[in-house]
C-alpha positions in Angstrom: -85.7 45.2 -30.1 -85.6 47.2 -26.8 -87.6 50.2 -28.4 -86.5 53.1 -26.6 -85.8 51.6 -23.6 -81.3 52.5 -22.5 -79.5 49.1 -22.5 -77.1 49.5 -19.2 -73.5 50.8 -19.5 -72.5 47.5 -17.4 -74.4 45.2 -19.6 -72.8 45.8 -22.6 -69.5 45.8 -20.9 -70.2 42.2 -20.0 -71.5 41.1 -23.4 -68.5 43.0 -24.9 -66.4 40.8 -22.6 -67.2 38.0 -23.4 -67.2 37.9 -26.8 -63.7 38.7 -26.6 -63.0 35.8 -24.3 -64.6 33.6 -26.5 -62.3 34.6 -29.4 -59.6 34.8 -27.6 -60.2 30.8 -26.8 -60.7 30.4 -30.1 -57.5 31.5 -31.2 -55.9 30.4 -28.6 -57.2 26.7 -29.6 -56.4 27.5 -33.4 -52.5 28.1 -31.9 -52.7 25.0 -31.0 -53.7 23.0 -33.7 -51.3 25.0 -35.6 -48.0 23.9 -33.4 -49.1 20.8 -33.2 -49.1 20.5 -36.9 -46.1 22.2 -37.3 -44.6 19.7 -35.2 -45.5 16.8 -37.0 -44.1 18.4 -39.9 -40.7 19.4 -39.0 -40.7 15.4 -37.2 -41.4 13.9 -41.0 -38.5 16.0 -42.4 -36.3 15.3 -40.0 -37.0 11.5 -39.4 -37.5 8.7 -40.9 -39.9 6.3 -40.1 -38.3 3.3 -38.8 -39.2 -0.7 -40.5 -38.1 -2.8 -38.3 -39.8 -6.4 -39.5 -38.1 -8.7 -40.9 -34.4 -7.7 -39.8 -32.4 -10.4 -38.0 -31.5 -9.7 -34.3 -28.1 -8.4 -35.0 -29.1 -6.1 -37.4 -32.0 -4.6 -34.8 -29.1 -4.4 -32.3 -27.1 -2.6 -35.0 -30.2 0.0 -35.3 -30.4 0.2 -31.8 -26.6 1.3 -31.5 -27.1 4.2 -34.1 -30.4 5.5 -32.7 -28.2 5.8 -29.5 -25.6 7.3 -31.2 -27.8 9.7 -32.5 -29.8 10.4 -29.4 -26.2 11.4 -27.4 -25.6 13.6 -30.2 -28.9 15.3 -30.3 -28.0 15.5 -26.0 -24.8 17.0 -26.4 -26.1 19.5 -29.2 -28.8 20.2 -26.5 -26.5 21.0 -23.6 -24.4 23.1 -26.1 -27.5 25.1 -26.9 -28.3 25.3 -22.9 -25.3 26.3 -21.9 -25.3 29.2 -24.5 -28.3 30.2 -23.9 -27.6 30.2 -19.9 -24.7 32.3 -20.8 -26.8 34.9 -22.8 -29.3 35.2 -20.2 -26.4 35.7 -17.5 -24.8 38.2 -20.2 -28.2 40.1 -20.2 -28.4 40.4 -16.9 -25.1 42.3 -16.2 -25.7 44.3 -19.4 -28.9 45.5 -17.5 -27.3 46.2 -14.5 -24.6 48.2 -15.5 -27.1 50.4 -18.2 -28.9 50.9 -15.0 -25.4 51.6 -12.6 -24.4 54.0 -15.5 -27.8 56.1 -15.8 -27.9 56.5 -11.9 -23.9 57.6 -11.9 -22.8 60.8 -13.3 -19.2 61.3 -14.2 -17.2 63.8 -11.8 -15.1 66.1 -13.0 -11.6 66.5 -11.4 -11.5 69.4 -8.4 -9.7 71.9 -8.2 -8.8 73.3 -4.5 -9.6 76.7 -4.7 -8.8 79.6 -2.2 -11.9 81.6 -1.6 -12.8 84.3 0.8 -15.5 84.2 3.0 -17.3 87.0 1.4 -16.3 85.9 -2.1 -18.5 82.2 -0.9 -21.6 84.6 0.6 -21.3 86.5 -2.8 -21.9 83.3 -4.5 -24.3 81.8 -2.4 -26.6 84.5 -1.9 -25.7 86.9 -5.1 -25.9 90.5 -4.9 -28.1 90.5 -1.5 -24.9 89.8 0.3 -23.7 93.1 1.6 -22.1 93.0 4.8 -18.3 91.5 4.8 -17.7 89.0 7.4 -13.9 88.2 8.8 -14.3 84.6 10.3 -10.9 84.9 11.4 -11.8 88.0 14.0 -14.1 85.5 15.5 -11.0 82.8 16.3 -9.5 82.4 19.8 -5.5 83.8 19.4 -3.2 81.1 20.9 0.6 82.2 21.8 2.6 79.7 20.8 5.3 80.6 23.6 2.5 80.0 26.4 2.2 76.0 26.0 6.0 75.9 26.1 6.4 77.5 29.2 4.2 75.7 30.8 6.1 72.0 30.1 9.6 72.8 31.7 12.0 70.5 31.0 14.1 68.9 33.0 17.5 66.9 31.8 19.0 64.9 34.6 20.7 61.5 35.1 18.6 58.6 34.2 20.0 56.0 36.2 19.1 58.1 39.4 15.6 58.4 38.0 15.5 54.5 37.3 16.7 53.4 41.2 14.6 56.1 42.9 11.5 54.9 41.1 12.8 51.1 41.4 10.3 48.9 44.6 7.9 49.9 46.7 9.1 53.3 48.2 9.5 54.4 44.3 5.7 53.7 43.8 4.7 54.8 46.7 6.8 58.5 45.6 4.8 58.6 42.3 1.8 58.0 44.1 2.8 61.3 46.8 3.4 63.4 43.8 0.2 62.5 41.8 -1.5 63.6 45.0 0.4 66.3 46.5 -0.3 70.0 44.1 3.1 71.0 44.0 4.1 67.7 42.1 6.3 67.3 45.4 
């Protein structure tokens, strides 16, 4: 009895603490006893116990050759049961994986391309506070299409007299002039 004294906050924390470690041990210990026992159970259904005096050698070898027989079987069931449950666990895995692909992925729907305007876009982007009407195609640089081909003239002549002016030194030595000269001469 404390009388009126407070008992600290932390103090009861620690007593509450370990009380719950000591049960905890002692149902972890009771777990215990209780696979153990279960064990030894299942082991006197399953098997036999084995009375081995009194047989003659060949009959012990005889024993011998079905406990074996038994043992591979209970190996092979074994692996069986391994290898299924490998084969669950891997199954698992990608199940998770694509649960996890298929909440991160949304399904597109097919587009459409769709002629818009530019002041039909700005109407939809900003709403009703888009007023003034823009023609982006004011802006653009106009190109003549007749310019760039006059400035490539064309020029059809013999090849073959192209070919042996241009053939050895002096016809490298004429590119070279022209590449140089402004005229192209």
């Amino acid at each position: 009895s404390y009388g009126d004294l407070p008992i600290p906050t932390s103090a009861i924390c620690l007593c509450l603490q370990s009380l719950m470690l000591a049960k905890a041990k002692e149902e972890w210990d009771q777990e215990i006893v209780d696979k153990q026992a279960e064990k030894e159970r299942y082991l006197s259904e399953r098997v036999s116990p084995l009375h081995t005096s009194g047989l003659s050698l060949s009959q012990l070898q005889d024993l011998c050759r079905e406990l074996h027989e038994k043992v591979e079987i209970v190996d092979e069931e074994r692996y069986d049961i391994e290898a299924k449950c490998n084969h669950n666990t891997r199954e698992i895995k990608d199940l998770k994986l694509k649960v996890l692909d298929l909440r991160g992925k949304f399904k597109r729907p097919p587009l459409r391309r769709v002629r818009v305007s530019a002041d039909a876009m700005l109407r939809a982007l900003l709403g009703s506070k888009h007023k003034v009407s823009m023609d982006l195609r004011a802006n653009l640089k106009s190109v003549k299409k007749e310019d760039t081909e006059k400035e490539r003239p064309v020029e059809v002549g013999d090849w073959r007299k192209n070919v042996e002016a241009m053939s050895g030194m002096e016809g490298r030595k004429k590119m070279f002039d022209a590449a140089k000269s402004p005229t192209g001469q």
